[in-house]
N, C-alpha and C positions, 0 to 999 in steps of 0.2 A: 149245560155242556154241549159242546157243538159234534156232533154227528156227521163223521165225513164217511158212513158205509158202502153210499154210491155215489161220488163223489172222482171226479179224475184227478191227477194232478196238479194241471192247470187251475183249476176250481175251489184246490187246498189249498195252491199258495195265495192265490188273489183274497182269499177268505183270512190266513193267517197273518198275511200282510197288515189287514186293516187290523185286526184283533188285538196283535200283538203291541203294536206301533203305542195303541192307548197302555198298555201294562206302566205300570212304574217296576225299577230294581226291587227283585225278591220275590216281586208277585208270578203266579204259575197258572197259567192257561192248561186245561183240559181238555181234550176229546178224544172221541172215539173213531177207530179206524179199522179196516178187517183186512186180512192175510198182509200184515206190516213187513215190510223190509226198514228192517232196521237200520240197513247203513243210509238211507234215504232218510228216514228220520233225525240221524244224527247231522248229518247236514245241512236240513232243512233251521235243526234246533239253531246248527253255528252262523250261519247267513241270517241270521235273524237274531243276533247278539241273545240268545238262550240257551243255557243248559239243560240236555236233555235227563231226567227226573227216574227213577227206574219206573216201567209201566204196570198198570195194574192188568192182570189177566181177568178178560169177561166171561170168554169162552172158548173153544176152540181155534174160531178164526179169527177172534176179536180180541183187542183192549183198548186200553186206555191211557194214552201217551198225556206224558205231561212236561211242557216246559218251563223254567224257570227264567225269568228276565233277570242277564245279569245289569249286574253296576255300571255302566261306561265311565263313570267316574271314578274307578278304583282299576285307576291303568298307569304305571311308572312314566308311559309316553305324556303324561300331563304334567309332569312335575317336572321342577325347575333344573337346572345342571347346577350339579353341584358334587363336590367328590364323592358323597354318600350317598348320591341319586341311585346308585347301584351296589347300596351297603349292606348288612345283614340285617339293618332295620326296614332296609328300602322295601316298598310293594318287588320290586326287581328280585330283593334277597328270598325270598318268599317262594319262586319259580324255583322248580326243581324238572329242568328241558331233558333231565336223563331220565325220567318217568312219561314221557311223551313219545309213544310208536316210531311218529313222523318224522321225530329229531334223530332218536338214538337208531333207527335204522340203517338212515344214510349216510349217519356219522360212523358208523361200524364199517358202511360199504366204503366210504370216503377210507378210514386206514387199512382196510385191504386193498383198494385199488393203489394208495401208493409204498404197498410192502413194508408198513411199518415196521418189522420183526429187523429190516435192516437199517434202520434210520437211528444212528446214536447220538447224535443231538440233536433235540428238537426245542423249538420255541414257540409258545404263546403268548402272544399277544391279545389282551383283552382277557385273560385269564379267570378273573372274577376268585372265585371260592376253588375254582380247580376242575369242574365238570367234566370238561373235555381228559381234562388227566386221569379222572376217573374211570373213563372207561378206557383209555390206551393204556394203565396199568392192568386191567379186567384182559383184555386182549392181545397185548405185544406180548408175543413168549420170550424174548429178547429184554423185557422191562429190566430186572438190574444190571443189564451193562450198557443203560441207556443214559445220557445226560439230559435230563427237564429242567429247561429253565420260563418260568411265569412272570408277566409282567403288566400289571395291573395299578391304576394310582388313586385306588381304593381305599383307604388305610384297613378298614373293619371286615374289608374282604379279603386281604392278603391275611389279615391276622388268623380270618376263618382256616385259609388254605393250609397255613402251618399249623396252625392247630390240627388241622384233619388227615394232616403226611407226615407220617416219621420218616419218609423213606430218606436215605441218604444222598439220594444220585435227582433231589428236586428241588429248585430253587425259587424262591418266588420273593420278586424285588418291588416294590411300592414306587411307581415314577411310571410320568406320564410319558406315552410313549412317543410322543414327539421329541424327547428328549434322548429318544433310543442312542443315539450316536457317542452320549456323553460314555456311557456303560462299555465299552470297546467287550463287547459280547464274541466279535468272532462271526465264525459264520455256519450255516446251520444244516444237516440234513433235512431234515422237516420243519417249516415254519404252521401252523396254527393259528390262523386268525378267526371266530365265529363273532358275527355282528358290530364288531369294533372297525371297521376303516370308515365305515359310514357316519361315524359321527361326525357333528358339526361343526369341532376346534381342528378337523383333520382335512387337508388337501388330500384328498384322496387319492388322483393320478398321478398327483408329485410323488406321495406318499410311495404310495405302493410298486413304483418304477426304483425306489431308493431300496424300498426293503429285499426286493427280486438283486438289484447289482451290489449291494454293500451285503445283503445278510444270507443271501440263498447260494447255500455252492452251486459248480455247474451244474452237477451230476445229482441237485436234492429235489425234491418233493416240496409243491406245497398245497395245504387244504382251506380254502376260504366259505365260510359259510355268510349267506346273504339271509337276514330275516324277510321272510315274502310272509312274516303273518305279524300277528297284534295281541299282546296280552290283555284279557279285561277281565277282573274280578275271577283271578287265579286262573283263569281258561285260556289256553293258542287257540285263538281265534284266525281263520287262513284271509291272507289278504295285508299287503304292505298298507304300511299307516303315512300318508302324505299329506304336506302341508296343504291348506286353501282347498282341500276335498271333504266333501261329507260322506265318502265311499271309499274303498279299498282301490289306490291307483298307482300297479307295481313298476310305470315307465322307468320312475328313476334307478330301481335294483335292477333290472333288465340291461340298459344302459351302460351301470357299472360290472356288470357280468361278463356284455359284450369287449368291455374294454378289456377288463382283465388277461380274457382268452384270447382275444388277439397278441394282448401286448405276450402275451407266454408262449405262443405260436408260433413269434418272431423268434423271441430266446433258445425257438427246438424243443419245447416242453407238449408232449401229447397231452393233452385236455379234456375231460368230460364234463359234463353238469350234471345234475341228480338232485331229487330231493323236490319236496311241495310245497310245504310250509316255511322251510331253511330252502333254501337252493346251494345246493354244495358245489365248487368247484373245485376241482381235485389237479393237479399237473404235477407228471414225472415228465425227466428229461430225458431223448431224445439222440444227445451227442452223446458219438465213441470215443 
């Protein structure tokens, strides 16, 4: 067991760097460390693709942290596209982001900053099993005289989604949303996007300039959530997942952020960002 008592920093990570790097998935490193800050630990465990173990108490100032190596193989971002890549069988179906701090924090702050209690129809896109709905029903005091419309082209996830709503006033339709236009949807107070424009079959500055002029009234809200993290082996792991990198390299979510906010800035939509691991952009509008 490696003994980090007197030991700085600098000196732990160079030592766990090497340690860890030989682990295979599953296996768990040991040592010992005195007057722990634990939030530094749990960081150290995420940067080093490990989950942090609960630790053992030695004594007073000491224990004994343990991390576990996960899988980098048991991550949805490896598998092939396909409608079910994000189905309830999928490693994808398996994440539950409303049990995660970092998500559901700023996704609460994202529908108060754009007053969702007054938004009575709202739209998601990328919907999945409903998450996002899950908590704007937890939170809109205004929920049933609000119109939910979901649009996901999932088959096994939309089935999830109605299975898990009775509610009356939610709709949730199976079609891919490049095909949005066919749907003559209307137009929306709140639209809802989290992690869906970034996909690969989607233009996403053609995209998203249609959905703002065809789907957003003047006067609506909308909430774009950008993944800045990585799932592996059930854990958000922080750090955008990019092609041709053996590291976390968030240029291109930053990029598509910048774009957004300007393009919404022009429209007269005040704007903020938020968020760590999701980067939330939020925009109400502006014109009297």
């Amino acid at each position: 067991m490696i003994d980090f008592k007197s030991k700085d920093l600098y000196n732990i990570l160079e030592v766990l760097e090497q340690k860890i790097e030989t682990l295979k998935s599953k296996e768990i490193l040991e040592f010992k460390i005195q007057n722990p800050d634990y939030k530094a630990l749990v960081d150290i465990a995420q940067i080093y693709y490990c989950k942090m173990l609960n630790p053992i108490i030695e004594d007073e100032k000491s224990i004994i942290v343990r991390f576990e190596k996960l899988n980098n193989n048991d991550t949805f971002h490896k598998e092939k596209d396909s409608k079910e890549k994000y189905g309830v069988e999928s490693t994808f179906g398996a994440i539950d982001k409303n049990q995660q701090p970092s998500f559901l924090y700023y996704y609460k702050q994202a529908l108060k900053n754009v007053s969702v209690d007054k938004r009575l129809r709202v739209l998601n896109l990328g919907v999945n099993s409903g998450d996002e709905f899950e908590i704007l029903k937890k939170y809109s005091k205004n929920f049933s005289n609000q119109e939910l419309i979901g649009i996901d082209y999932c088959p096994s996830a939309i089935k999830k989604a109605n299975d898990k709503f009775q509610d009356k006033n939610i709709t949730f339709i199976e079609v891919d949303i490049n095909e949005l236009d066919r749907l003559d949807l209307g137009q929306f107070d709140l639209i809802i996007t989290i992690g869906t424009l970034q996909s690969s079959n989607i233009e996403f500055n053609i995209f998203f300039q249609d959905l703002v002029q065809k789907y957003l009234k003047k006067d609506g809200a909308m909430i774009l959530g950008f993944p800045n993290c990585r799932w592996v082996d059930g854990e958000m792991v922080y750090g955008a997942k990019a092609k041709n990198y053996s590291f976390s390299e968030s240029s291109l979510v930053f990029k598509d952020v910048v774009f957004c906010k300007k393009y919404l800035q022009q429209k007269r939509f005040r704007v903020t960002i938020t968020g760590k691991d999701y980067i939330f952009l939020t925009a109400t509008s502006i014109r009297k």
